[in-house]
mmCIF entry with sequence, helices, sheets and N, C-alpha, C, O atoms, coordinates in Angstrom:
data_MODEL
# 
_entry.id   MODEL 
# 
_entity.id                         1 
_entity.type                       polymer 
_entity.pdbx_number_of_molecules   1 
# 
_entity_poly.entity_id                      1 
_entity_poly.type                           'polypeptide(L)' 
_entity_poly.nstd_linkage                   no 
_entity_poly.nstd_monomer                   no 
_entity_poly.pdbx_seq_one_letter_code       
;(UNK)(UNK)(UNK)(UNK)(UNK)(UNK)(UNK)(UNK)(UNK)(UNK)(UNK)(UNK)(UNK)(UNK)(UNK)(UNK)
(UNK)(UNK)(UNK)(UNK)(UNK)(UNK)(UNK)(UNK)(UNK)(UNK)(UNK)(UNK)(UNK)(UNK)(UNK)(UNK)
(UNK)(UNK)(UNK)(UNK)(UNK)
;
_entity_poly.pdbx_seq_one_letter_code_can   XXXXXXXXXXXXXXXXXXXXXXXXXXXXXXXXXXXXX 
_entity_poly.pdbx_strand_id                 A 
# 
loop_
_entity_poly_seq.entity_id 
_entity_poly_seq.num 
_entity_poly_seq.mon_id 
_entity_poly_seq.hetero 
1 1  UNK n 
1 2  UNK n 
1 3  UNK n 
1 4  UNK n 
1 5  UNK n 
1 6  UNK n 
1 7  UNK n 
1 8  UNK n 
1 9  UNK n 
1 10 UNK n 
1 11 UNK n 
1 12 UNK n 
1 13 UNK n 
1 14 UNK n 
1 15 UNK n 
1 16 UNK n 
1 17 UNK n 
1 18 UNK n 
1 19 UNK n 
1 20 UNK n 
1 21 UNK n 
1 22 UNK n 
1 23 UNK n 
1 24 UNK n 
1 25 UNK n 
1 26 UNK n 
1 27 UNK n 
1 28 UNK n 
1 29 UNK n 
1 30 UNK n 
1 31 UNK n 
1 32 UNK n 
1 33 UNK n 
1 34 UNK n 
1 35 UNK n 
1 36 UNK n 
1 37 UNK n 
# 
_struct_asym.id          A 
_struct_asym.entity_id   1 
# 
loop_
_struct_conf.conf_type_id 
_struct_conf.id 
_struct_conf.pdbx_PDB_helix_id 
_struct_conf.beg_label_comp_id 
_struct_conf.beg_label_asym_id 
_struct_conf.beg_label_seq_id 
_struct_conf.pdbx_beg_PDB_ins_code 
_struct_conf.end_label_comp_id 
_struct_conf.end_label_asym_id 
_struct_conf.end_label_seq_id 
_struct_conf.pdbx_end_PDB_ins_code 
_struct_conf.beg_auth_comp_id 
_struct_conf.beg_auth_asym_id 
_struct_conf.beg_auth_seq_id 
_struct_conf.end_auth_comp_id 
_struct_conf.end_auth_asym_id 
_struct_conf.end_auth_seq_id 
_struct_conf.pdbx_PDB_helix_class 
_struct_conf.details 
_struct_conf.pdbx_PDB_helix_length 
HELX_P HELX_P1 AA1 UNK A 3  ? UNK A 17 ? UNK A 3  UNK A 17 1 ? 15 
HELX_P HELX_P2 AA2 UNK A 20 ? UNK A 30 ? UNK A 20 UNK A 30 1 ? 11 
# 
_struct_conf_type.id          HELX_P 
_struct_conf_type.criteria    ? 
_struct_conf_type.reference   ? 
# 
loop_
_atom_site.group_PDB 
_atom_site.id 
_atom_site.type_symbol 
_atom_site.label_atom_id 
_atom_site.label_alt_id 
_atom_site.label_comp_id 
_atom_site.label_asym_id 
_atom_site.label_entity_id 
_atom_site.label_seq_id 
_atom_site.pdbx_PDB_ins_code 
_atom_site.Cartn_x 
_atom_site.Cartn_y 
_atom_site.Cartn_z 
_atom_site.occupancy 
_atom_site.B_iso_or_equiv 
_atom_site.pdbx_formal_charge 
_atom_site.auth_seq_id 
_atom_site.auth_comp_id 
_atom_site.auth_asym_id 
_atom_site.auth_atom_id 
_atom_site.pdbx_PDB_model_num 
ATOM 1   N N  . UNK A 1 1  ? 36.186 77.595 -28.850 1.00 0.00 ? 1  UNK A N  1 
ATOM 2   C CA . UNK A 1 1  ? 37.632 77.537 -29.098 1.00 0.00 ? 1  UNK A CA 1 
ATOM 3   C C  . UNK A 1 1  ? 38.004 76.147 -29.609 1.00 0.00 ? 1  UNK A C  1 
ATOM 4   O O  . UNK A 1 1  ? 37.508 75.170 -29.049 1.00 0.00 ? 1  UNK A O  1 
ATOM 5   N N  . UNK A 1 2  ? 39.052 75.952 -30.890 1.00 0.00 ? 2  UNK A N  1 
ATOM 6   C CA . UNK A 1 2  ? 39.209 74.888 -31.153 1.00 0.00 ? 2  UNK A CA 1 
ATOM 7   C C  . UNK A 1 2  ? 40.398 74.065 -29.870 1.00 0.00 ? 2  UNK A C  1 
ATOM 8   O O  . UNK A 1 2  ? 41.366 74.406 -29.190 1.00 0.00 ? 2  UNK A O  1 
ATOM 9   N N  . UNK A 1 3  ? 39.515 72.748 -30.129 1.00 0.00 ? 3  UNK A N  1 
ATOM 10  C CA . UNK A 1 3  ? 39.969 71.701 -28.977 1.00 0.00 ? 3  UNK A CA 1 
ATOM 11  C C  . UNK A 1 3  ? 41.671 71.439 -28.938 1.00 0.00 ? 3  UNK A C  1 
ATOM 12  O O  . UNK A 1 3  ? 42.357 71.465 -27.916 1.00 0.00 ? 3  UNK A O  1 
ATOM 13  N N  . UNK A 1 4  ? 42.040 71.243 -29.998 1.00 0.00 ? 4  UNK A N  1 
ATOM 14  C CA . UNK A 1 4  ? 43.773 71.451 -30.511 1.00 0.00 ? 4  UNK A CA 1 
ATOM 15  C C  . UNK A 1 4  ? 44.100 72.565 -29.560 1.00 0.00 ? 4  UNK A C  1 
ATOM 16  O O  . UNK A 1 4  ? 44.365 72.462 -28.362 1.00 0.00 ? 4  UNK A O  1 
ATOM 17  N N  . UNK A 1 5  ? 44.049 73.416 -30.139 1.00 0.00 ? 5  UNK A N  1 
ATOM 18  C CA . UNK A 1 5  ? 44.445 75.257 -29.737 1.00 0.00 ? 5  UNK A CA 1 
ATOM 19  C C  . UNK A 1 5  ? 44.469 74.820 -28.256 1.00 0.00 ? 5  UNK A C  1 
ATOM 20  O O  . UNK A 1 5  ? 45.603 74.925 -27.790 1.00 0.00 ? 5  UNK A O  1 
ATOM 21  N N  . UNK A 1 6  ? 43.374 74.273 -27.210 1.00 0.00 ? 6  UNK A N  1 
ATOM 22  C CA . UNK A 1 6  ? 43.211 74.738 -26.176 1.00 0.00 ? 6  UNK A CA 1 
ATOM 23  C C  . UNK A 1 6  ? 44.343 73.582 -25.543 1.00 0.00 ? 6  UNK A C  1 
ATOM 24  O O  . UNK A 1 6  ? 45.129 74.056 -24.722 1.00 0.00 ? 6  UNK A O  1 
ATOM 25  N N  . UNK A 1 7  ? 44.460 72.415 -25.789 1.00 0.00 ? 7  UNK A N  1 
ATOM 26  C CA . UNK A 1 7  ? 45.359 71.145 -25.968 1.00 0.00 ? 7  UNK A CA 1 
ATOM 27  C C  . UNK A 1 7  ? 46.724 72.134 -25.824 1.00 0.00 ? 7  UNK A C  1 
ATOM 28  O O  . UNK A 1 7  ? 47.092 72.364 -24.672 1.00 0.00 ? 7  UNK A O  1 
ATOM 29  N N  . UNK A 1 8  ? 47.333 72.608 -26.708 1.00 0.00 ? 8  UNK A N  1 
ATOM 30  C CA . UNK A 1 8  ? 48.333 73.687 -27.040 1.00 0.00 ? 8  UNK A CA 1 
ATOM 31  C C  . UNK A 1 8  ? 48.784 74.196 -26.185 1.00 0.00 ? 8  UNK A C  1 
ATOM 32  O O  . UNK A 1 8  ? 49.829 73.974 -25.573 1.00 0.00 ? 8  UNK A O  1 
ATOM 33  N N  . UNK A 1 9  ? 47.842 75.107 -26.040 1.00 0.00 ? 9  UNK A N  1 
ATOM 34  C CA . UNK A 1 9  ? 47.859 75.795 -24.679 1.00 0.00 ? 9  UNK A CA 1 
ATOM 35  C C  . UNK A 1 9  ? 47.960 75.870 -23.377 1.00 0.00 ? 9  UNK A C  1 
ATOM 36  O O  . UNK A 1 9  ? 48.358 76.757 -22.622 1.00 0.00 ? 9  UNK A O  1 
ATOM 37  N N  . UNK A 1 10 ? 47.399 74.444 -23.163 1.00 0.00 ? 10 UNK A N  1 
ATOM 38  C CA . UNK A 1 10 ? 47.732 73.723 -21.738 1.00 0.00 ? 10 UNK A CA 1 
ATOM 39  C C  . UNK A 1 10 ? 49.239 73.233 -21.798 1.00 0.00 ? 10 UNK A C  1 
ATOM 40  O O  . UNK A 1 10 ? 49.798 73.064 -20.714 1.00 0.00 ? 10 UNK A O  1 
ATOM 41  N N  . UNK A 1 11 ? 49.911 73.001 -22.905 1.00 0.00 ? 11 UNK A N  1 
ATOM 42  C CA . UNK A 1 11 ? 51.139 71.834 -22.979 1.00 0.00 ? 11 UNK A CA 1 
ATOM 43  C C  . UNK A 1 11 ? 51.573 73.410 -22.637 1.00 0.00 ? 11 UNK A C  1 
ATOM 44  O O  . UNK A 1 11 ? 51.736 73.613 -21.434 1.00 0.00 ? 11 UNK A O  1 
ATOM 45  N N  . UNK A 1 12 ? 51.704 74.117 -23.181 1.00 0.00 ? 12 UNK A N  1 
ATOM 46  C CA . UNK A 1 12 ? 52.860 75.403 -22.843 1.00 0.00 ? 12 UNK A CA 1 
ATOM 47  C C  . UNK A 1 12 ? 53.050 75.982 -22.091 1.00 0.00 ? 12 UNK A C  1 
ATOM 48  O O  . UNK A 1 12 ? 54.085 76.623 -21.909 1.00 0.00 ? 12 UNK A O  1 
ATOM 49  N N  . UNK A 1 13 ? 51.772 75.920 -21.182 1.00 0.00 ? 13 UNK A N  1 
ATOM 50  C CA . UNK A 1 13 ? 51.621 76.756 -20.132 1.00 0.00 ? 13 UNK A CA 1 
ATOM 51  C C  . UNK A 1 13 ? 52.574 75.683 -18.751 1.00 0.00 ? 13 UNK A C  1 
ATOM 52  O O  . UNK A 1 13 ? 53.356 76.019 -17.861 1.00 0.00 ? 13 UNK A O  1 
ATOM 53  N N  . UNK A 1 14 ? 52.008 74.335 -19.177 1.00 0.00 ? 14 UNK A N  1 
ATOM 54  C CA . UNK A 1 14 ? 52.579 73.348 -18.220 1.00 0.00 ? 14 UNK A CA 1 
ATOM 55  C C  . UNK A 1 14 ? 54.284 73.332 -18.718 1.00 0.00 ? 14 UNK A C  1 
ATOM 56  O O  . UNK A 1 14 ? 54.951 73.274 -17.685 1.00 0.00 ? 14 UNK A O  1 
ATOM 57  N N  . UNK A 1 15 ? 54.771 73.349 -19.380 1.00 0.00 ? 15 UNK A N  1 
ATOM 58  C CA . UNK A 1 15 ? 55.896 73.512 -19.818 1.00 0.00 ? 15 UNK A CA 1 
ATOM 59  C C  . UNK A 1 15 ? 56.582 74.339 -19.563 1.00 0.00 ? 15 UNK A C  1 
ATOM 60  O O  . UNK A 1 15 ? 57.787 74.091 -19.613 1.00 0.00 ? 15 UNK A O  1 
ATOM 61  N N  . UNK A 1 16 ? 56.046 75.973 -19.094 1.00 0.00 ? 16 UNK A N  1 
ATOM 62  C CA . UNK A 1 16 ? 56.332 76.771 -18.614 1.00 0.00 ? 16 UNK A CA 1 
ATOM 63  C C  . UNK A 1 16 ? 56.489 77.003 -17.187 1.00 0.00 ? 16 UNK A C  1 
ATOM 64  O O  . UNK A 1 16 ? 57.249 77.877 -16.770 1.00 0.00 ? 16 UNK A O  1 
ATOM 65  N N  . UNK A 1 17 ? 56.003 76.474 -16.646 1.00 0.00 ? 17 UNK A N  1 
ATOM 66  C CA . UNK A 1 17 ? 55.615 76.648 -15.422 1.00 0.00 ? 17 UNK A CA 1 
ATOM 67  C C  . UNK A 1 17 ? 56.414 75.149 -14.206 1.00 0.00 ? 17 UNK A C  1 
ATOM 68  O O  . UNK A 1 17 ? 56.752 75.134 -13.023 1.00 0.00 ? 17 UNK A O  1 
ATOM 69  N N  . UNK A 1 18 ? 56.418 73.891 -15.552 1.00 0.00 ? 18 UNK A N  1 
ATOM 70  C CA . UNK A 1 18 ? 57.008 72.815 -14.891 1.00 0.00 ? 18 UNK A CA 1 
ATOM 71  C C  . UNK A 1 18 ? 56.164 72.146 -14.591 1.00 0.00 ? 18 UNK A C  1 
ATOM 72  O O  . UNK A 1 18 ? 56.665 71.062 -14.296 1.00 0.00 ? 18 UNK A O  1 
ATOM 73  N N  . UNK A 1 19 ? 54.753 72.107 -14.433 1.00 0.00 ? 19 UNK A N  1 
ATOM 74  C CA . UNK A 1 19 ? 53.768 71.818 -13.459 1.00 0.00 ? 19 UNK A CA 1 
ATOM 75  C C  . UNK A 1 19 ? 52.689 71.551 -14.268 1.00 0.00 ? 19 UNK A C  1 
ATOM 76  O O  . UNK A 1 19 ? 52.053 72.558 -14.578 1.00 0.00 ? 19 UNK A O  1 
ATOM 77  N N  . UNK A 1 20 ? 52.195 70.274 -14.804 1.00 0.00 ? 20 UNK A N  1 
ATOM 78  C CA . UNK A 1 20 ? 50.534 70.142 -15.310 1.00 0.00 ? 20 UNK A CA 1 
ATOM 79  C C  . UNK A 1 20 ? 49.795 70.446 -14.808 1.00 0.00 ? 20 UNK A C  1 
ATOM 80  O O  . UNK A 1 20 ? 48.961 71.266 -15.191 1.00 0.00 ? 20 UNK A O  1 
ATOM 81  N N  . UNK A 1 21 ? 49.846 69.676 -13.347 1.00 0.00 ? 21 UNK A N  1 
ATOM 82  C CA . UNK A 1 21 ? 48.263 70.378 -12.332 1.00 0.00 ? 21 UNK A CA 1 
ATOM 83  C C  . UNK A 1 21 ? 48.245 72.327 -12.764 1.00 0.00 ? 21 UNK A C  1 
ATOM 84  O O  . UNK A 1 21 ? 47.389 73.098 -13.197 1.00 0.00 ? 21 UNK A O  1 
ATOM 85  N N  . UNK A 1 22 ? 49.708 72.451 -12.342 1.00 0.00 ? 22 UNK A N  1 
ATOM 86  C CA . UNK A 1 22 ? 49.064 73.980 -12.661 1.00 0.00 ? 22 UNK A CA 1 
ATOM 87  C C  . UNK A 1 22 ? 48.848 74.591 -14.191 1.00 0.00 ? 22 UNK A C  1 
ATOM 88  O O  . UNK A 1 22 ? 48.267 75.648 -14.437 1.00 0.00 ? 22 UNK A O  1 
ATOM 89  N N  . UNK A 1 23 ? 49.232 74.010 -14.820 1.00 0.00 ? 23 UNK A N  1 
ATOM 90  C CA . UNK A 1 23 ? 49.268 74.641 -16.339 1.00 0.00 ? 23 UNK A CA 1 
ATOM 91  C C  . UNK A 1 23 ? 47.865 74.330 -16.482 1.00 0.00 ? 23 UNK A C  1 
ATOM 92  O O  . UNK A 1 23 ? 47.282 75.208 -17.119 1.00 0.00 ? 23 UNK A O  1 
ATOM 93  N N  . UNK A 1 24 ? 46.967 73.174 -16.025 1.00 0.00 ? 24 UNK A N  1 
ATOM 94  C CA . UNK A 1 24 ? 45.295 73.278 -16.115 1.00 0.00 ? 24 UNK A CA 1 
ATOM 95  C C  . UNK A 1 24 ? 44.245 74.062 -15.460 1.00 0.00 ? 24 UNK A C  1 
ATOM 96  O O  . UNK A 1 24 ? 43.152 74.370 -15.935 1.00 0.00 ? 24 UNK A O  1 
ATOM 97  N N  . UNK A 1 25 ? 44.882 74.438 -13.919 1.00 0.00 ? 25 UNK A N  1 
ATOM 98  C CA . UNK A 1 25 ? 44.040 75.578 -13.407 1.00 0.00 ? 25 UNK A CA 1 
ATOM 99  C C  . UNK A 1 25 ? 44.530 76.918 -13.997 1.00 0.00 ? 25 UNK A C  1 
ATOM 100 O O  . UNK A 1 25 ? 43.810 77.915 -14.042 1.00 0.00 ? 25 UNK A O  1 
ATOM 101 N N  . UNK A 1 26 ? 45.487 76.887 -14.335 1.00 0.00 ? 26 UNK A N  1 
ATOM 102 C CA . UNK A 1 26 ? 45.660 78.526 -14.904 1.00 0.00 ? 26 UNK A CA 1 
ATOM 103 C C  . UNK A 1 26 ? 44.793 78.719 -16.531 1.00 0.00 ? 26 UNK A C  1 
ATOM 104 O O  . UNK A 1 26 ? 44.278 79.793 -16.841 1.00 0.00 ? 26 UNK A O  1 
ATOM 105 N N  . UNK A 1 27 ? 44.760 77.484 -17.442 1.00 0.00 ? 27 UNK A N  1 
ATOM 106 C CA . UNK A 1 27 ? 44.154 77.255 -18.086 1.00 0.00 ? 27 UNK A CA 1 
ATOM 107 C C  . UNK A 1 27 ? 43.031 77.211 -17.843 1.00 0.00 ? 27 UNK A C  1 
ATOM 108 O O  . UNK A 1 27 ? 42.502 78.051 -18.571 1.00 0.00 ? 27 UNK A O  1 
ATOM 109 N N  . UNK A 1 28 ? 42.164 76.646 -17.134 1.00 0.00 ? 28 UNK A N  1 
ATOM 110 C CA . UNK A 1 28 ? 40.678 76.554 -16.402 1.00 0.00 ? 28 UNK A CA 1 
ATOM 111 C C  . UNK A 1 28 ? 40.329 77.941 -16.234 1.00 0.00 ? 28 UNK A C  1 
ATOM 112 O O  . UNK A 1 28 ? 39.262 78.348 -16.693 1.00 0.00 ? 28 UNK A O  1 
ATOM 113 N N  . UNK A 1 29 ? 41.309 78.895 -15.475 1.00 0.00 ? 29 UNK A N  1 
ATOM 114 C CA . UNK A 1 29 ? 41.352 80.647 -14.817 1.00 0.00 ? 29 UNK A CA 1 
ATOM 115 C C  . UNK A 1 29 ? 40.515 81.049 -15.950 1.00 0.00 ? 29 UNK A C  1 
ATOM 116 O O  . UNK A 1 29 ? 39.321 81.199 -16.210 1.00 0.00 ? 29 UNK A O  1 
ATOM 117 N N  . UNK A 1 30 ? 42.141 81.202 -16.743 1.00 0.00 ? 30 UNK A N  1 
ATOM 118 C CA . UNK A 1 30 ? 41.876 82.181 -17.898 1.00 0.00 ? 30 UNK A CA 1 
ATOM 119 C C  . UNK A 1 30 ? 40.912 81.669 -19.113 1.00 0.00 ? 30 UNK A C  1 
ATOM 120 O O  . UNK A 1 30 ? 40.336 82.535 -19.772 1.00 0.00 ? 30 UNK A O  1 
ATOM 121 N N  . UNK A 1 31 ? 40.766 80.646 -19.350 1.00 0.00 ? 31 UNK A N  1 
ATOM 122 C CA . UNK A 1 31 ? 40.071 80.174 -20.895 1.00 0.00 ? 31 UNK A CA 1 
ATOM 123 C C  . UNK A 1 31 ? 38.239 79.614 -20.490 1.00 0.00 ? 31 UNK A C  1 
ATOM 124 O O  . UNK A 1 31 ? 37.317 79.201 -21.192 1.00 0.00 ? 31 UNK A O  1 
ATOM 125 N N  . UNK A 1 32 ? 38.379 79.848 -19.203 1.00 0.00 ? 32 UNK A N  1 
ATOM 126 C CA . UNK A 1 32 ? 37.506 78.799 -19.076 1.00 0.00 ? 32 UNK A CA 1 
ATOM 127 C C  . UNK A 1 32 ? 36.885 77.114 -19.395 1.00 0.00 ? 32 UNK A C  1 
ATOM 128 O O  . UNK A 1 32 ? 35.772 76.591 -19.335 1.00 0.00 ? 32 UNK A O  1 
ATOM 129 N N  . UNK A 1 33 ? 38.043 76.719 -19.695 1.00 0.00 ? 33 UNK A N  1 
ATOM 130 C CA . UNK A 1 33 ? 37.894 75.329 -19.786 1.00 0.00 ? 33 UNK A CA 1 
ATOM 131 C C  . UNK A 1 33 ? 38.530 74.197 -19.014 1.00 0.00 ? 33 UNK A C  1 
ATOM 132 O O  . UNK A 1 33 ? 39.591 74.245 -18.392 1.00 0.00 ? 33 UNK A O  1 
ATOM 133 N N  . UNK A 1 34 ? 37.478 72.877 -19.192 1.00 0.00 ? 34 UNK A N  1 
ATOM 134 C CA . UNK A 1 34 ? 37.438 72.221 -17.997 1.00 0.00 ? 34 UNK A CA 1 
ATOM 135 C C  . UNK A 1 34 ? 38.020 70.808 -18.219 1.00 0.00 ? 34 UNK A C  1 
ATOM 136 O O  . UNK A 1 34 ? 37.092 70.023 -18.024 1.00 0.00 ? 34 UNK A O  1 
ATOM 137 N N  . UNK A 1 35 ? 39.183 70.115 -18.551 1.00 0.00 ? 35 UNK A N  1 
ATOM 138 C CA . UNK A 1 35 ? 39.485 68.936 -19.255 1.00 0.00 ? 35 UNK A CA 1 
ATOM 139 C C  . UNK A 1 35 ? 38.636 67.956 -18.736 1.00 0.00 ? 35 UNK A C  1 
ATOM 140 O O  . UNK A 1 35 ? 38.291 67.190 -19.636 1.00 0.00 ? 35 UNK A O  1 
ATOM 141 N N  . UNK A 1 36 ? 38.077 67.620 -17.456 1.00 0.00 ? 36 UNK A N  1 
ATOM 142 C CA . UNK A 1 36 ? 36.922 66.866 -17.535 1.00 0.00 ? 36 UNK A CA 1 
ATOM 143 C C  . UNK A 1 36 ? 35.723 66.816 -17.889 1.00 0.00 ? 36 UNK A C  1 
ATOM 144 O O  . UNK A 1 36 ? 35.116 65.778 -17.627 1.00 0.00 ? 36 UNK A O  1 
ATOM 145 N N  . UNK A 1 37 ? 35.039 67.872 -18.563 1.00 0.00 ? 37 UNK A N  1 
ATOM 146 C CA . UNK A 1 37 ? 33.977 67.835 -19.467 1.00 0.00 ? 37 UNK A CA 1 
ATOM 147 C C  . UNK A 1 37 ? 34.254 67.439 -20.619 1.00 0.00 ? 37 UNK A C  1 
ATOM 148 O O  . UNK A 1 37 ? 33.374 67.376 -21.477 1.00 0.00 ? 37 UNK A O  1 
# 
């Protein structure tokens, strides 16, 4: 998956939700990706 796209995806989800910590585990859930790798 491109690195942008997944970048994207985290901002919206956290944006949505209010919450970074969670906009990255729900991101982590579903996409499988890990911002510390």
């Amino acid at each position: 998956m491109n690195a942008f796209l997944v970048l994207v995806v985290i901002a919206v989800v956290s944006y949505l939700i209010g919450s970074i910590p969670w906009g990255l585990i729900i991101s982590k859930k579903f996409f499988g990706f890990d911002i510390r790798q």
